[in-house]
C-alpha positions in Angstrom: 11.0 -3.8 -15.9 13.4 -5.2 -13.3 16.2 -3.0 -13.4 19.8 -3.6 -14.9 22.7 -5.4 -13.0 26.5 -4.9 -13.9 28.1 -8.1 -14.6 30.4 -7.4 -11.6 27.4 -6.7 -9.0 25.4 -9.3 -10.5 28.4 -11.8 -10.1 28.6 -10.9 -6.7 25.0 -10.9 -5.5 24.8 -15.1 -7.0 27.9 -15.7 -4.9 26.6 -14.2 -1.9 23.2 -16.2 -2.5 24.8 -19.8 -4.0 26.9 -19.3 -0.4 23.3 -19.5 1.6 22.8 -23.7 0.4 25.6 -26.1 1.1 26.6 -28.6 -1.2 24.6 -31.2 0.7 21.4 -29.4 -0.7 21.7 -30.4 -4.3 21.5 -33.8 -3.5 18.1 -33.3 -1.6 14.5 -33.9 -2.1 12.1 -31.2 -1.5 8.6 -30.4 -1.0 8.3 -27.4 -3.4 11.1 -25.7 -5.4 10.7 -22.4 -7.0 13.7 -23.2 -9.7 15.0 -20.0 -11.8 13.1 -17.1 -10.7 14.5 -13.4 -9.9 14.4 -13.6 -5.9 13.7 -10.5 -4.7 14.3 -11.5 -0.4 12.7 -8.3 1.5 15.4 -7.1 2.7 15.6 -4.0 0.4 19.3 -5.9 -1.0 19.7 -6.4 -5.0 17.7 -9.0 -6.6 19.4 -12.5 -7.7 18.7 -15.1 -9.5 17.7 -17.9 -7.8 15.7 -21.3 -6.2 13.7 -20.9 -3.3 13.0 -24.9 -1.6 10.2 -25.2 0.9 10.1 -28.2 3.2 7.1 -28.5 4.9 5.3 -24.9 6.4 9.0 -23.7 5.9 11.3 -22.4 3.8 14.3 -24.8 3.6 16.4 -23.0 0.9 17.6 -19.8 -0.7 20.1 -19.9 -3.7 21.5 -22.3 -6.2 19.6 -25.3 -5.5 21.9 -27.5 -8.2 20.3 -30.9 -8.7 18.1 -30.6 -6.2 14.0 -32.5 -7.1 11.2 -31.9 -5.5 7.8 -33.3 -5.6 6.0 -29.9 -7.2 8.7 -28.0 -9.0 7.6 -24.2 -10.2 9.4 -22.9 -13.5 10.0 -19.2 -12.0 12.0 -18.4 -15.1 11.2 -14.5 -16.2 8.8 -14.4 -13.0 10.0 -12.5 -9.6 9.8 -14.5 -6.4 9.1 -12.5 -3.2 8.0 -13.4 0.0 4.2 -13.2 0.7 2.7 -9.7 0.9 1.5 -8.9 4.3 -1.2 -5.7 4.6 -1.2 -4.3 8.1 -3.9 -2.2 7.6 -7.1 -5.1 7.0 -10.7 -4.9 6.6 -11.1 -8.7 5.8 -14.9 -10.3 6.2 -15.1 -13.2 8.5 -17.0 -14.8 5.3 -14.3 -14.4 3.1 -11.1 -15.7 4.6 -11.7 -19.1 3.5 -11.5 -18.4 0.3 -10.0 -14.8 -0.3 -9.5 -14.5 -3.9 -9.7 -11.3 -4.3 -5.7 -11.0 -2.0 -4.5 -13.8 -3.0 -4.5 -12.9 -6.7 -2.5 -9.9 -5.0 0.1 -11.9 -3.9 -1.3 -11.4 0.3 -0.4 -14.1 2.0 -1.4 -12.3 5.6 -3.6 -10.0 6.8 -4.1 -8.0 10.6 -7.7 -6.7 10.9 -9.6 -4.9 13.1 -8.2 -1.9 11.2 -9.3 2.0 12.5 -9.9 0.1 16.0 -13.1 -2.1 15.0 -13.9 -5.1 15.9 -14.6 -7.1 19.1 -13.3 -7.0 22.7 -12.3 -10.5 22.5 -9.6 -11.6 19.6 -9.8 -15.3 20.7 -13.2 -15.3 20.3 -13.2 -13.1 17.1 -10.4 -15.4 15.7 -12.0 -18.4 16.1 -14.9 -16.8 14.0 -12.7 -16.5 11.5 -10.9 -19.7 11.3 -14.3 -21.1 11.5 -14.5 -22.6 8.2 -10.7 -22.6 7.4 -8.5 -20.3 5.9 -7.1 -19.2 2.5 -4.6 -16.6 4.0 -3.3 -16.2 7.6 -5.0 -13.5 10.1 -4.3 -11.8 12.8 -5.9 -9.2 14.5 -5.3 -5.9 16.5 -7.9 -4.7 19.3 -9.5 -1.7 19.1 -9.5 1.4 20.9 -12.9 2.1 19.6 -14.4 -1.3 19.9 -13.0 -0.8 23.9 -14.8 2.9 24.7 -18.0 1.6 22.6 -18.5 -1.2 25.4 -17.7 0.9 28.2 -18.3 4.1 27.6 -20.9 3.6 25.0 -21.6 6.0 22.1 -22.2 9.5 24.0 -19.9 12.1 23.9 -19.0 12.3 27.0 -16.1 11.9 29.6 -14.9 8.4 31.1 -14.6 8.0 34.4 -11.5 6.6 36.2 -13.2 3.1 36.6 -14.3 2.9 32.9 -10.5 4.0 32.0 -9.6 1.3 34.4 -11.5 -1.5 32.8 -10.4 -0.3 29.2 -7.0 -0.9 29.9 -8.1 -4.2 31.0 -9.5 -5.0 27.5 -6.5 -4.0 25.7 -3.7 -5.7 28.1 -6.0 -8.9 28.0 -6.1 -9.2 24.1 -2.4 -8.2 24.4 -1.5 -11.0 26.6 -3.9 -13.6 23.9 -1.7 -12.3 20.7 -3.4 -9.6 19.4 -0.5 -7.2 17.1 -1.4 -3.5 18.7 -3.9 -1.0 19.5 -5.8 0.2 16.5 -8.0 2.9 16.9 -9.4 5.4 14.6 -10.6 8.9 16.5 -12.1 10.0 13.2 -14.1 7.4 13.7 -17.4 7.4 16.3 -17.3 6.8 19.4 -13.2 7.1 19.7 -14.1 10.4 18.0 -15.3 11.7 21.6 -12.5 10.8 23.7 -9.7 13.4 24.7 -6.1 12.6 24.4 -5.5 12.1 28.0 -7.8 9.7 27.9 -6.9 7.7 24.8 -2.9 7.8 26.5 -4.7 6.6 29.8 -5.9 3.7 28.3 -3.4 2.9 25.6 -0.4 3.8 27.8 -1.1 0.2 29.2 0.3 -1.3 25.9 3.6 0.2 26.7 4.8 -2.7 28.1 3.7 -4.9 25.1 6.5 -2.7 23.4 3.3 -2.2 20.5 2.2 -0.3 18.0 -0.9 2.1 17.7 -2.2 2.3 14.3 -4.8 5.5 13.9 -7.2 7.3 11.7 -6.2 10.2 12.4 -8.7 12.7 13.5 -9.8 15.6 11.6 -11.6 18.4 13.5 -13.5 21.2 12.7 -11.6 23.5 15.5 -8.2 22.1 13.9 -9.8 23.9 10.7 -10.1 20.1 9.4 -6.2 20.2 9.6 -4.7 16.5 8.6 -1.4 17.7 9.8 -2.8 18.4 13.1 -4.4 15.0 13.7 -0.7 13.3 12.7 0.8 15.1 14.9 -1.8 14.1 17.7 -1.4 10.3 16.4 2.8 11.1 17.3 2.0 12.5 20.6 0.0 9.5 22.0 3.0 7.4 20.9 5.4 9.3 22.5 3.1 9.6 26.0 2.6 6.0 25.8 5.8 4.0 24.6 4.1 2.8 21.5 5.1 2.9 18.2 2.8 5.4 16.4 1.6 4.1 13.0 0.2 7.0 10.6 -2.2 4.7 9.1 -3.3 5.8 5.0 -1.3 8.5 5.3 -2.3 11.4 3.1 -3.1 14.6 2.9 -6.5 16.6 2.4 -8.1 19.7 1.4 -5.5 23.1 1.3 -2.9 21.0 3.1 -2.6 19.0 -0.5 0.9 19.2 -1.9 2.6 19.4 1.7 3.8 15.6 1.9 7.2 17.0 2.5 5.9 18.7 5.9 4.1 15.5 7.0 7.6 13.2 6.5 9.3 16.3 8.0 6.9 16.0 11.2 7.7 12.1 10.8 11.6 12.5 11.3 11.4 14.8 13.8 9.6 12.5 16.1 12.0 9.4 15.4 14.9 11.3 16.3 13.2 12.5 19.4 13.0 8.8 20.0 9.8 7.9 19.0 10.0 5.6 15.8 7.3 6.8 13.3 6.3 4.5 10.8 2.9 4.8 8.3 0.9 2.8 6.0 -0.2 4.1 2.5 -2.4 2.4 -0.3 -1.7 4.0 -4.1 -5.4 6.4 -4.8 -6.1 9.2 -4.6 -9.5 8.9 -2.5 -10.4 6.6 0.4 -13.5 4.9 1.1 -15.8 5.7 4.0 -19.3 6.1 5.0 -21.1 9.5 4.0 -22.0 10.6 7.5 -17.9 10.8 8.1 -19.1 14.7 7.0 -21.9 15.3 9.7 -20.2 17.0 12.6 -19.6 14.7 15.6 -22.0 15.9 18.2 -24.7 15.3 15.7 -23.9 11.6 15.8 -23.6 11.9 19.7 -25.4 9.3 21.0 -26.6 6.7 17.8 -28.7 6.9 15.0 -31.7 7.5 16.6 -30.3 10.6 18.5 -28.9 11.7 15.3 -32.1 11.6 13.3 -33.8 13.3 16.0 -31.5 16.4 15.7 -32.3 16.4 12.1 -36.2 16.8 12.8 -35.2 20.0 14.8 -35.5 22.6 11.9 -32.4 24.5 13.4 -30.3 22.1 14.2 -30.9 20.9 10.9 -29.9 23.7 9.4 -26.7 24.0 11.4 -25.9 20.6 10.8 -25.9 21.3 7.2 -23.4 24.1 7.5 -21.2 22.2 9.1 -21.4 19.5 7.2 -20.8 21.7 4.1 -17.5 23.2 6.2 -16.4 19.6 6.4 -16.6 18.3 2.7 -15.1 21.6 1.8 -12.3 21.2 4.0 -11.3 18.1 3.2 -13.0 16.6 0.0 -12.8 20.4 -1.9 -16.8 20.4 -1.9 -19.5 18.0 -2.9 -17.2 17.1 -6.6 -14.9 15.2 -4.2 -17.4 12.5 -3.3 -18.7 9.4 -5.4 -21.6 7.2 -4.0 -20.5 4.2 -4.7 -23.8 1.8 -3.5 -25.4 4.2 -5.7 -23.1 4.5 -8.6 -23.7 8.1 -9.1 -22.0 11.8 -8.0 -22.9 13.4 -5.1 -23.0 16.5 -6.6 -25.5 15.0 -9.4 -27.5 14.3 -6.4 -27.3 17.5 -5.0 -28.7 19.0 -8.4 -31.7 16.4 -8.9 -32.9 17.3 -5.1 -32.1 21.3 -5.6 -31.2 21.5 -2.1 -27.9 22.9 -0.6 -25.2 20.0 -0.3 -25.7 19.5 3.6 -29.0 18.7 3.1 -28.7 16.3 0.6 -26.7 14.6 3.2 -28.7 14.8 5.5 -32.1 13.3 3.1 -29.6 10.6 2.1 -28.7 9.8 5.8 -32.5 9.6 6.7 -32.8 7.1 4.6 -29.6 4.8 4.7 -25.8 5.2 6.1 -24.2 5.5 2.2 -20.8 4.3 1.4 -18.7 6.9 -0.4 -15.4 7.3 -2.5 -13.9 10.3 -0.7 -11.2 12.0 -3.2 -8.4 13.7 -0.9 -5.1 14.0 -2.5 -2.9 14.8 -5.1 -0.6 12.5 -6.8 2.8 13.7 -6.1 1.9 13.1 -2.0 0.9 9.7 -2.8 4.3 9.3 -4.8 6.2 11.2 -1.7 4.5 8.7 0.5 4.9 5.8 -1.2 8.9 6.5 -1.4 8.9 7.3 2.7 11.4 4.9 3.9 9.3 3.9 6.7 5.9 3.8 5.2 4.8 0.0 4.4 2.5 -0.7 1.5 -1.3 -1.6 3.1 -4.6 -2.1 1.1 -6.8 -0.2 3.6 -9.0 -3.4 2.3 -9.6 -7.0 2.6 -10.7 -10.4 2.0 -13.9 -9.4 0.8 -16.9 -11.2 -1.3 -18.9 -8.5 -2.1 -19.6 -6.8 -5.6 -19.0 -3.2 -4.9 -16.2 -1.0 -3.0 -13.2 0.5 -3.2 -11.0 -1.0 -6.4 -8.0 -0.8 -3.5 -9.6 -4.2 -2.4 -8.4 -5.9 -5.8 -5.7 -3.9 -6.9 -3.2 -2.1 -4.3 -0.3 -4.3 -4.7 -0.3 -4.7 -8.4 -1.3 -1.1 -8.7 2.0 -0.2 -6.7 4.3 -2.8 -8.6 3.0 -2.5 -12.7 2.0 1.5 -12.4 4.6 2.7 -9.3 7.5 0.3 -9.9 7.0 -0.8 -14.0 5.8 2.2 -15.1 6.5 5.0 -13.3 9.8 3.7 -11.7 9.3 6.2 -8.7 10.1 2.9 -6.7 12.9 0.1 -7.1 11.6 -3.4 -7.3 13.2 -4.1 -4.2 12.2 -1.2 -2.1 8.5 -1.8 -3.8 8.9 -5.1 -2.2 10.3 -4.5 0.8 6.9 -1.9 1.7 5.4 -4.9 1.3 7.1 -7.7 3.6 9.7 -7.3 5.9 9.1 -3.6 6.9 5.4 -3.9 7.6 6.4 -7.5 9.8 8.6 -5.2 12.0 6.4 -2.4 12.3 3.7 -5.2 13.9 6.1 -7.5 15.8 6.1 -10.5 13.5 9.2 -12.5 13.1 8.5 -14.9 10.8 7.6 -14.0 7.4 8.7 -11.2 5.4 11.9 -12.5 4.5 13.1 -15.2 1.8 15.4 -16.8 4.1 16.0 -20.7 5.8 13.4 -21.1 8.6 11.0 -18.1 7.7 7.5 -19.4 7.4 7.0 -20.5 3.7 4.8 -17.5 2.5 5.7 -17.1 -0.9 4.3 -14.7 -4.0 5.2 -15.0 -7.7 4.8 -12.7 -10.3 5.4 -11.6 -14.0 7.0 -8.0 -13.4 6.4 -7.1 -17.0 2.4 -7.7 -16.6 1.7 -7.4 -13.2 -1.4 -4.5 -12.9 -4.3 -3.3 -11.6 -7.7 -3.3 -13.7 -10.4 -2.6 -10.7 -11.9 1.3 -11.2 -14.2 3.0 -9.0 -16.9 2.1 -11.4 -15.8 -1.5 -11.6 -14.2 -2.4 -8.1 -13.8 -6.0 -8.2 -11.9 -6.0 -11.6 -9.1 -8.6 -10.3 -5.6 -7.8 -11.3 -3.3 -9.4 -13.3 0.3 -11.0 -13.0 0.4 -12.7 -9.8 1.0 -16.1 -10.9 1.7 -18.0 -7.9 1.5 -17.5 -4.4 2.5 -20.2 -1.3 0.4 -19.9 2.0 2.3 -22.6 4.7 4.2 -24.3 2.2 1.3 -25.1 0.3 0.3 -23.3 -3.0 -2.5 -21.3 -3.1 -2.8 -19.8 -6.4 -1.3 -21.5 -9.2 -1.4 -20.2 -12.5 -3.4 -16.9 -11.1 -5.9 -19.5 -10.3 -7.2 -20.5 -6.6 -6.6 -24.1 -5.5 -8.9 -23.6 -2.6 -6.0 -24.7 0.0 -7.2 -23.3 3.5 -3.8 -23.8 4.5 -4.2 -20.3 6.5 -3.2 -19.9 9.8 -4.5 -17.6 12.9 -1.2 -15.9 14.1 -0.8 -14.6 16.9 2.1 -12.0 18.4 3.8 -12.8 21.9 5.9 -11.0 24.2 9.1 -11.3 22.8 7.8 -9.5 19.6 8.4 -6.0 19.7 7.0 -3.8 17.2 10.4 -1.9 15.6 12.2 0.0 12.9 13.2 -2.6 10.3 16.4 -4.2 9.8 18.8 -2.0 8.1 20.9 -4.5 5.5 23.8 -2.2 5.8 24.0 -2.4 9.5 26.3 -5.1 11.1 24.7 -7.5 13.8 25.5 -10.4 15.2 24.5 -12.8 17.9 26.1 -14.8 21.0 24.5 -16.5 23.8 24.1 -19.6 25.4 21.0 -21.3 27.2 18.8 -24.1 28.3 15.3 -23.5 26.9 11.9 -25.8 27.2 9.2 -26.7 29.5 10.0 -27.4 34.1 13.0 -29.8 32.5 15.0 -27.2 30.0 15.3 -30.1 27.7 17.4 -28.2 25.4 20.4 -26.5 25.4 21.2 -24.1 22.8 24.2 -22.2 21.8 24.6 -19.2 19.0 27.2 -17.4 17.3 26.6 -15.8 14.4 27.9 -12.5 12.5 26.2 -10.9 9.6 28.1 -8.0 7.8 26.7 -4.8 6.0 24.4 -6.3 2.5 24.7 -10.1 3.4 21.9 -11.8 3.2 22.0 -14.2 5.7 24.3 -14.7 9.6 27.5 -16.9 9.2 28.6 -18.9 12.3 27.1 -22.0 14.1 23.4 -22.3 15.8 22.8 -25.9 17.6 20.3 -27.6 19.8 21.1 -30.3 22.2 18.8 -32.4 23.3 19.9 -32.8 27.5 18.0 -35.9 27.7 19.7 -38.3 24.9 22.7 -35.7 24.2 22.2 -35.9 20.6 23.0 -32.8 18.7 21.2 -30.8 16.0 23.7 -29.1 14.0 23.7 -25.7 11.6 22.4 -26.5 8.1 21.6 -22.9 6.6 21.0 -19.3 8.7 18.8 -17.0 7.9 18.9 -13.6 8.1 19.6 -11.6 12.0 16.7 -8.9 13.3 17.6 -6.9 15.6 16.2 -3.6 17.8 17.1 -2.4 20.9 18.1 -5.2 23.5 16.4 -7.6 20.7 17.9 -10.5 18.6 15.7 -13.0 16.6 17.3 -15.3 14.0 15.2 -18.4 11.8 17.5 -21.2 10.6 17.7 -24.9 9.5 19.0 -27.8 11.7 19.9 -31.0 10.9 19.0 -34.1 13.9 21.4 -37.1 14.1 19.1 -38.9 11.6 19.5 -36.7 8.8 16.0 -34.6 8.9 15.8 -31.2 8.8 14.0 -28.4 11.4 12.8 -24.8 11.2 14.4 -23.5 14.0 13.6 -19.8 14.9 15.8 -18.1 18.0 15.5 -15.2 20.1 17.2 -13.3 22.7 14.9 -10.4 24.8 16.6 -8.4 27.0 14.2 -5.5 26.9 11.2 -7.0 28.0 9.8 -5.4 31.1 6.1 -6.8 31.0 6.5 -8.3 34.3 8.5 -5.2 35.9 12.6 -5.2 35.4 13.7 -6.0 32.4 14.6 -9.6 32.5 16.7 -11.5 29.9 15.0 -14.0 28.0 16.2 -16.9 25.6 13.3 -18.3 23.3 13.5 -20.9 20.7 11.0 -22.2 18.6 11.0 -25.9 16.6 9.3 -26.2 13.3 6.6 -23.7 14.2 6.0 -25.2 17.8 5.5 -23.8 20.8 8.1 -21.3 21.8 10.3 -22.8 24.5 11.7 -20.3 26.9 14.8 -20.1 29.1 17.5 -17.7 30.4 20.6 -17.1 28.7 23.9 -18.2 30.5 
């Protein structure tokens, strides 16, 4: 249940969000409102209750919406409106984006792919794949350090030479420069598996610049003794050598090192107050989803398939395989119990018995036959729970728009799972914070600044639920159970689920990160900020001229002050009608807000100062502003 408000705070909190919408609003006609629902923003403050107005792709209003009409009015009464859940960590099918039921009835609204470093060496052409036959949900997509050494370096384990580091960095600073939000890479994973750490900093190190982030699986070796803790901290120290933001992605723990979440978040700290924000992404099971030969030691995948299953015919290095691989699923899965065949529907270890063979053998038989996809149980609850509550671990699905009959049930009930079970049920998480995971903390871990916020002239990404039914009903013997509770959800302004049904919109959008869109720590709402500056922005003819200043004090919701645009050419001025809430890092301002033109029509404005970008050498101050999801005009601050 949503938890109890004192009169006095609850008083307080409607002021504070009937201040966000002048007077002039309850006079006006919207696209959508969302009238009467528990508004929980992303920002981590109290819930409220509230209207949420959408004009267009945008959202126009936050508050007490009066009067106001609208062509499609939601009754949000007894629901919880939040913005629209984005998972970081994506596995999405090119074949199901146009449709993507299964995270929609979530409440996703976005998803970044390429997860674990997959993928393709070109986004733009990869993206256009995607949006090929529209989309239900927006996507975006990292490039991977894997999918980089597989092209140029190839599948051996060996070491890459200076020209093949060279031309990796090319990759990656390439699908940098076309929008792509980090450098995912998963060394667990082969080939990344093979490359040594100063090789993985001499290519990644070029996305420094980008001011990025570097999602990894971390790597588990057998000379680490299988240590998880060891492959976090090497996740840390190719952030720290590079200038990335390292991203601890499905955190957990495995094998002996279960019950030690508190050493992991311990590790975590450490390395943000050396300077090096650490964030991480964690999905609510306690077992992950993989493919069986993840157990088979790495130099007996050197090479491919084919050089794989020619080391099995070798009677000896058979049998050493099969130690190993017994090592490994000890280590990590505690033994052959610890791992479900899930395109089979049966227990390994019933497997195992049927063949009579020692465990890393079966593997092996099953391997000759097929690559099998396996449920992989690794943790203990109370590290998921200590994960989960992190303050800078966002909530991600490890999953994605998906068609097929069979997986993981993460890929139809993460959210829910976290909000009935964690949040309802459990209460080891506040609504709020729950929510916050979910939107605004993994948008600034990536870059985007957008979406994740409720908040006038945030893209219009909206999810509605009933917090007393919201749940998860996939199993690992039904995985594509969908969940209920999600009633609603808004993709662009336009509603994509209504009444926990698709309306098969494709109202999705390929977003892309730029420049001026550092990956960062998120917003603290009890942290001051404010923002002054002056400029003419636009194309060869700065046809604007814009001018800020705006303070927002410790748990407000949005700035106060004046934002306007002036158009150089005609001199007509387009003046402050709502603010939304100030980002801010480290020489880094963004702000989304409404503006009114002399004729009365409103605009989604979205402005930025960037002093700290130094992609082109010396940091040089940049002023960007942005017109109802236009292109971004650029300029340099007075």
């Amino acid at each position: 249940m949503i938890r109890a408000m004192s009169r006095h705070v609850m008083s307080g909190v409607l002021g504070a969000a009937a201040a966000l919408v002048s007077n002039a609003a309850h006079a006006q006609t919207y696209d959508t409102i969302i009238r009467g629902g528990t508004i929980v923003d992303g920002s981590g403050l109290l819930a409220f209750k509230g209207d949420v107005a959408i004009d267009g792709k945008h959202i126009a209003a936050v508050g007490d919406l009066g009067s106001a009409t609208a062509t499609d009015i939601i009754d949000a009464h007894g629901l919880v409106v939040a913005p629209g859940f984005i998972n970081i960590h994506s596995h999405a099918q090119p074949d199901a984006v146009a449709t993507a039921v299964n995270m929609l009835t979530q409440g996703v609204t976005t998803e970044i792919t390429n997860a674990d470093g997959h993928g393709t060496t070109d986004i733009t052409k990869q993206l256009a794949g995607f949006a090929a036959n529209g989309l239900a949900e927006n996507i975006g997509l990292y490039i991977g350090f894997n999918a980089a050494w597989a092209e140029v370096v190839g599948n051996d384990d060996r070491r890459a030479t200076s020209g093949e580091i060279a031309r990796m960095r090319d990759i990656l600073d390439l699908n940098l420069s076309n929008g792509a939000w980090g450098v995912a890479s998963g060394l667990d994973y082969k080939p990344g598996y093979y490359a040594h750490v100063d090789e993985v900093v001499g290519v990644v190190s070029v996305a420094g610049k980008w001011r990025t982030n570097f999602p990894n699986h971390d790597r588990i070796r057998p000379e680490e003794n299988y240590s998880s803790f060891k492959g976090m901290a090497e996740t840390i120290a190719i952030g720290e050598q590079t200038g990335v933001i390292p991203v601890i992605t499905h955190i957990k723990t495995q094998g002996a090192e279960q019950g030690n979440a508190a050493a992991v978040i311990a590790i975590m700290d450490a390395a943000t107050r050396r300077g090096t924000y650490t964030a991480a992404d964690v999905y609510p099971y306690l077992a992950g989803l993989s493919g069986l030969s993840l157990n088979v030691p790495g130099w007996a995948i050197a090479g491919g398939r084919d050089a794989m299953l020619k080391r099995f015919a070798d009677p000896a290095t058979r049998a050493r395989i099969a130690t190993e691989t017994e090592t490994a699923m000890k280590r990590r899965w505690n033994g052959p119990d610890g791992i479900y065949l899930f395109n089979m529907g049966r227990e390994f270890a019933d497997i195992v018995r049927e063949m009579n063979v020692r465990p890393g053998e079966a593997v092996i038989r099953l391997l000759e036959q097929q690559e099998h996809s396996a449920i992989l149980r690794f943790g203990k609850e109370e590290d998921v729970i200590a994960f989960l509550k992190y303050r800078n671990s966002a909530m991600a699905c490890d999953c994605g728009a998906s068609i097929g009959q069979k997986g993981h049930p993460r890929g139809w009930g993460s959210f829910p799972r976290v909000l009935g079970h964690y949040v309802r049920e459990q209460k080891v998480l506040t609504l709020e914070d729950a929510i916050r995971k979910m939107t605004a903390l993994p948008a600034a871990i990536i870059g985007m600044n957008d979406r994740g916020y409720l908040a006038p002239g945030m893209a219009a990404d909206i999810a509605v639920f009933d917090p007393r039914t919201i749940r998860d009903h996939a199993t690992y013997q039904e995985p594509t159970k969908p969940s209920e509770g999600v009633r609603y959800v808004v993709v662009n302004g336009i509603v994509a689920l209504r009444e926990g049904r698709s309306t098969a919109t494709k109202t999705g959008e390929v977003v892309l990160r730029t420049r001026h869109m550092p990956s960062r720590p998120m917003t603290p709402a009890t942290m001051a900020r404010g923002l002054q500056v002056t400029g003419d922005v636009g194309g060869h003819d700065k046809s604007y001229t814009v001018a800020v200043s705006l303070r927002q004090q410790p748990g407000q919701r949005a700035a106060s002050g004046k934002l306007t645009l002036t158009d150089v050419r005609s001199g007509t001025i387009w003046s402050t009608e709502r603010i939304g809430t100030l980002q801010n890092a480290k020489g880094w301002t963004s702000v989304t807000a409404i503006l009114r033109d002399p004729a009365g029509k409103w605009h989604a404005a979205m402005v930025t100062l960037d002093e700290a970008d130094t992609s082109s050498g010396k940091a040089k101050p940049t002023l960007v502003v942005q017109l109802d999801g236009g292109a971004d005009m650029i300029g340099i601050p007075k």
